[in-house]
C-alpha positions in Angstrom: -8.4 19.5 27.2 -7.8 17.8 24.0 -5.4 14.6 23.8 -2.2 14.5 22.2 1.1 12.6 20.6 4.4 13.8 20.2 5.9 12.5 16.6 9.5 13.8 16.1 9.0 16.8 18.5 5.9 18.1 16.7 2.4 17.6 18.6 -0.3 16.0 17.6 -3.9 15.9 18.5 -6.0 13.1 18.3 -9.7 11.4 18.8 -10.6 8.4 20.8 -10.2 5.4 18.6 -7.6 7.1 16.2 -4.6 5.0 15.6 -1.0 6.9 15.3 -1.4 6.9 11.8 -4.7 8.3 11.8 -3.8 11.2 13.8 -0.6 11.9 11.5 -2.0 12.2 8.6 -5.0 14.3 10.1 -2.0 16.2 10.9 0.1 16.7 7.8 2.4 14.4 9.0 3.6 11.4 6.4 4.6 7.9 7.6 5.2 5.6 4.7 2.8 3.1 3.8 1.6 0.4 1.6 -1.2 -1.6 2.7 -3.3 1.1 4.6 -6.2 2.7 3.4 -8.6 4.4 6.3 -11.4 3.2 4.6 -10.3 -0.6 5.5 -9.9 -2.3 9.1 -6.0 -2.2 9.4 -3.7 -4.9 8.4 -0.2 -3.7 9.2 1.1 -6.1 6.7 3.8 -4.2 5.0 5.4 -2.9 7.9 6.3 0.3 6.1 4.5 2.6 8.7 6.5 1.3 11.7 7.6 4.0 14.2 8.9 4.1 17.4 6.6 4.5 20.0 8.0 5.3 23.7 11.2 2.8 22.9 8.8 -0.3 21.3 8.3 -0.1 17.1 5.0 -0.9 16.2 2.9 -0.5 13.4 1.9 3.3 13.0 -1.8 1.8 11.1 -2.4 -0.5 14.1 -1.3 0.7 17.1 -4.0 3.3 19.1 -2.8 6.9 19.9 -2.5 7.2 23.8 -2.1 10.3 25.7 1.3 11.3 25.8 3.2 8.9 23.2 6.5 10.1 22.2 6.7 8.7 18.8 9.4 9.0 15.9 8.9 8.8 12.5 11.9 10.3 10.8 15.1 8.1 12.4 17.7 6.5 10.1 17.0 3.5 11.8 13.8 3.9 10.2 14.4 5.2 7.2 16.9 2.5 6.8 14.7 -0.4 7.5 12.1 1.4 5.2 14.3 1.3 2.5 15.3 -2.5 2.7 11.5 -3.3 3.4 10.8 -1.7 -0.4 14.2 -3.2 -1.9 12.8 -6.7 -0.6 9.3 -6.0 -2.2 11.0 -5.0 -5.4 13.2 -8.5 -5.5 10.7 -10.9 -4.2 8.4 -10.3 -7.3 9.2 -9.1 -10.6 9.0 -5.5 -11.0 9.8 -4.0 -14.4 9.2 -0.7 -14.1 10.2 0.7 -17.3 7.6 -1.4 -19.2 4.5 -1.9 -16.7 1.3 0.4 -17.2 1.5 1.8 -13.7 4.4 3.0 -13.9 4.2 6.9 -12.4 0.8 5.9 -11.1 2.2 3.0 -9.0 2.6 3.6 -5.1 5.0 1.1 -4.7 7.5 3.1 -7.1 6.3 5.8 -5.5 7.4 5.1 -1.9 11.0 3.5 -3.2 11.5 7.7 -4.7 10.2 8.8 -1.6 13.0 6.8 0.2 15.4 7.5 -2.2 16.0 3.8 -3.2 18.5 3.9 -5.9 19.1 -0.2 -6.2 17.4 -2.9 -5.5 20.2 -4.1 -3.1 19.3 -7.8 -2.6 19.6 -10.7 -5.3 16.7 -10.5 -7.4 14.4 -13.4 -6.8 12.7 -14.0 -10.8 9.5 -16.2 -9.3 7.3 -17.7 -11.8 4.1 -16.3 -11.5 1.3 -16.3 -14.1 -1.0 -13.8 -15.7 -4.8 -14.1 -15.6 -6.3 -12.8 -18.2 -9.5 -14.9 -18.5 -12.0 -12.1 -17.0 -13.1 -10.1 -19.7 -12.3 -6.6 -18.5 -9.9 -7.1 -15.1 -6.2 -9.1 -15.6 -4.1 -10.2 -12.5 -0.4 -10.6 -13.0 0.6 -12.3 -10.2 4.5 -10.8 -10.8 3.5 -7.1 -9.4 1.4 -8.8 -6.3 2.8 -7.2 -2.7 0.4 -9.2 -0.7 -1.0 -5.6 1.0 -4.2 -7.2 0.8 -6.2 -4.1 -0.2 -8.1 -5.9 -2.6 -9.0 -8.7 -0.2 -10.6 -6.4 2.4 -11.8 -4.0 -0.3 -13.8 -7.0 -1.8 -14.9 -7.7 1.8 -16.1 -4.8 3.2 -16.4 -2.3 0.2 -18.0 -4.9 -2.4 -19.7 -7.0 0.2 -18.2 -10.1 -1.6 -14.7 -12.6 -1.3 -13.3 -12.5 -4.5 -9.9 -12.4 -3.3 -7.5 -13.7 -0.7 -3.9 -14.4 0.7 -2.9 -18.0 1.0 0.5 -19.7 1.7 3.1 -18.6 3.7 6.8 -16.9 2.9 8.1 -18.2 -0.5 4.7 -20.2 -1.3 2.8 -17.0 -0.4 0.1 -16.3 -3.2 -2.6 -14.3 -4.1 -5.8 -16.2 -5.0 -9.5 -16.1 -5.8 -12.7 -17.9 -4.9 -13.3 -20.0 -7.3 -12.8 -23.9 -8.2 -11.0 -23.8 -11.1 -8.4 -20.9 -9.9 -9.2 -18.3 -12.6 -11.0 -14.7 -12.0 -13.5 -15.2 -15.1 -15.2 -17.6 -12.5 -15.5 -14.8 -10.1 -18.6 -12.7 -9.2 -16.0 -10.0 -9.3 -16.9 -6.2 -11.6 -15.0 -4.1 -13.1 -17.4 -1.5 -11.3 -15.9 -3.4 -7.8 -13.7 -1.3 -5.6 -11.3 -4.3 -5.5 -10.1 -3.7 -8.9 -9.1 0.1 -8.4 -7.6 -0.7 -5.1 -4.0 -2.0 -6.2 -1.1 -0.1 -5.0 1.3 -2.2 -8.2 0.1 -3.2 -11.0 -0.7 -6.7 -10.2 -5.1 -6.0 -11.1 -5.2 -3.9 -13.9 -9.1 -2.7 -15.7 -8.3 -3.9 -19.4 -8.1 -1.9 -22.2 -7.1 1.3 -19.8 -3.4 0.9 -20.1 -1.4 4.0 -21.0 -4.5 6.7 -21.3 -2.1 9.0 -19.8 1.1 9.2 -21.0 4.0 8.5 -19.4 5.7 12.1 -17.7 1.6 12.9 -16.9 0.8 10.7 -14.1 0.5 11.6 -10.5 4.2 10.5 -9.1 5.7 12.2 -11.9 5.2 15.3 -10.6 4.8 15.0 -7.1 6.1 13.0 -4.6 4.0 10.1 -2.9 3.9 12.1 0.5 2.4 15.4 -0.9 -0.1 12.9 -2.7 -1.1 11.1 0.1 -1.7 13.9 3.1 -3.4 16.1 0.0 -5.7 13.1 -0.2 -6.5 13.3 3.7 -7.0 17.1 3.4 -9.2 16.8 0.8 -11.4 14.4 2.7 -11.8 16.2 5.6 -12.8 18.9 3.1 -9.4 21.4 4.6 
């Protein structure tokens, strides 16, 4: 007899070792998310995937399905907290959509549709990060940076190197790279790397890409981020 979860009333099979969000997506079911990629060991750093498991919120990316979770997704509790998680992201670094190459392409943007953010809500924040442009085909600006940390664990355990990775904490929080001087020209990193096409923003860009596909042609245009995402997982399982 095959285990199962219950996500708002709808149920759910799972495999040993599958976390919630694993077996919702398997499912056709969407959770929001930023910072999760099944190809990478969990982070739950964004906290846009947490649900409510049998009274407790957790992180849908890092919490293991159990036999017999009641689990809800869809609450405006939820929704709610969702919503002021992405407003936050959106204020804490500088976010121009309008004029940034991943625009329609970014996830970020993508999830704030999604949850039908229609302000930013809080103050916005205006930090003074920097560009780096010294590699010769990758840039980093530090402004679009939402610390999900894909590119630190896709650098890791894709690339087999440790080009990038979070330091500081709250305000001071930063994304760096390993080398002396500070700058990404001093890196091992390629533009071949997973690393570099791992960015949910548009904080590591591939240079000289920008705008190949006009703007009312990219993949959140036309679609929202949820059919995007579980199409992704179908297509991986080959369904």
């Amino acid at each position: 007899m095959s285990k199962t979860i219950t996500i708002d009333g709808k149920i759910i099979p799972f495999e040993d070792g599958q976390t919630i969000m694993d077996a919702a997506m398997a499912a056709g079911v969407y959770i929001p998310h930023l910072c999760h990629q099944p190809e990478f060991t969990p982070h739950g750093s964004c906290k846009l995937c947490t649900v409510n498991v049998n009274g407790r919120n957790c992180t849908a990316c890092t919490f293991p399905a159990i036999d017999g979770q009641e689990v809800l997704n869809e609450t405006q509790e939820l929704i709610d907290d969702r919503k002021k998680i992405t407003q936050m992201l959106f204020v804490e670094g500088n976010h121009f959509c309008p004029s940034c190459e991943k625009t329609g392409n970014c996830q970020l943007q993508g999830v704030a549709y999604h949850l039908n953010m229609l302000d930013n809500h809080f103050p916005l924040f205006y930090p003074d990060r920097k560009v780096d442009a010294s590699h010769t085909e990758v840039m980093i600006d530090h402004n679009r940076c939402i610390f999900c940390t894909l590119c630190v664990r896709a650098s890791q355990q894709k690339d087999g190197k440790d080009v990038f990775a979070i330091s500081g904490r709250g305000i001071d929080k930063h994304l760096i790279v390993n080398a002396q001087s500070g700058l990404l020209k001093d890196t091992d990193l390629n533009v071949t790397d997973h690393a570099c096409a791992v960015c949910p923003t548009g904080a590591i860009l591939i240079k000289r890409t920008g705008y190949q596909v006009p703007i009312g042609q990219r993949i959140y245009d036309h679609k929202q981020i949820d059919q995007v995402s579980l199409a992704t997982e179908q297509h991986k399982h080959g369904e």
